[in-house]
C-alpha positions in Angstrom: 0.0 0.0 0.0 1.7 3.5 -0.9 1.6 6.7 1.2 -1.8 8.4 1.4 -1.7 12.4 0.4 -4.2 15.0 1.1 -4.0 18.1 -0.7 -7.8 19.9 0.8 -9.2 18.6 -2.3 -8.0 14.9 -3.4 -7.1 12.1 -1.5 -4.5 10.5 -3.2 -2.8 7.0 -2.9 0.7 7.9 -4.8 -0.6 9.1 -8.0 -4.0 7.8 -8.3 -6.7 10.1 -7.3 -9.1 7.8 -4.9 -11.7 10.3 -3.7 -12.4 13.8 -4.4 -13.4 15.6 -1.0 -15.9 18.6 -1.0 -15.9 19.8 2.8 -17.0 16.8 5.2 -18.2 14.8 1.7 -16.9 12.6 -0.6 -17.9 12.8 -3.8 -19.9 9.7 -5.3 -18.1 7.6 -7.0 -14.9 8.5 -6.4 -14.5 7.0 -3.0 -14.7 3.5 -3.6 -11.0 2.7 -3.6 -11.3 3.9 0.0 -14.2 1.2 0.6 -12.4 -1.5 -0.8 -9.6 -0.7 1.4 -11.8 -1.0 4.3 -13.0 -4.5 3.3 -9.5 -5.6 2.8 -8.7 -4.1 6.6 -11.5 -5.3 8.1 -11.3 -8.6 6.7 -7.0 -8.8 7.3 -6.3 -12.5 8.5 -2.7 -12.4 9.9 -0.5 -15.5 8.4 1.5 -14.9 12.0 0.9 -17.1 14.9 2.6 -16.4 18.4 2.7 -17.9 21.8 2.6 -16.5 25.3 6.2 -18.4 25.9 7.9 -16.4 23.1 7.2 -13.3 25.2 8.5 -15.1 28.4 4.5 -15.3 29.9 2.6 -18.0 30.9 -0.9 -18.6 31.0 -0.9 -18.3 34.8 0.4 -14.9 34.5 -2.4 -13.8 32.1 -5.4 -15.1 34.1 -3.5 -13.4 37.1 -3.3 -10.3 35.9 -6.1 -9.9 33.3 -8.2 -12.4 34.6 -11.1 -9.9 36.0 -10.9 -7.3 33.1 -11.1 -11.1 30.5 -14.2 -11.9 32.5 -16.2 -8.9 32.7 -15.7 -8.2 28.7 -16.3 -12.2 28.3 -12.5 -13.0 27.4 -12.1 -16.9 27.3 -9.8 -17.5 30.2 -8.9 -20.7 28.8 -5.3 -19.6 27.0 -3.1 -21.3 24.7 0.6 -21.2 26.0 
């Protein structure tokens, strides 16, 4: 993905023009690069797995320290090492 520019007008993704910006709108039409990039964001999959003992944690450590916070937003507890 290149480097996003905004010059008050355009919103630019290196030389391609992907919406044209009139105040607090978007012109229709124009915009739909931006929604595809939000699709492609929002449905991201990291190919990266990592475990708790790679960062020198254990699941003990978690559940003691997170363990209320997990709960009340209905975390599972049960943790993978």
């Amino acid at each position: 993905m290149g480097k996003f520019k905004f010059d008050g007008k355009y919103l630019k993704e290196g030389g391609r023009t992907i919406a044209n910006v009139s105040g607090d709108r978007i012109r229709k039409g124009t915009g739909s690069s931006t929604s595809e990039y939000h699709l492609e964001s929002k449905n991201y999959k990291s190919k990266h797995s990592y475990s708790l003992a790679q960062y020198g944690l254990t699941k003990e450590m978690i559940n003691e320290e997170l363990g209320e916070l997990m709960k009340e937003f209905s975390f599972s507890t049960a943790l993978e090492a």
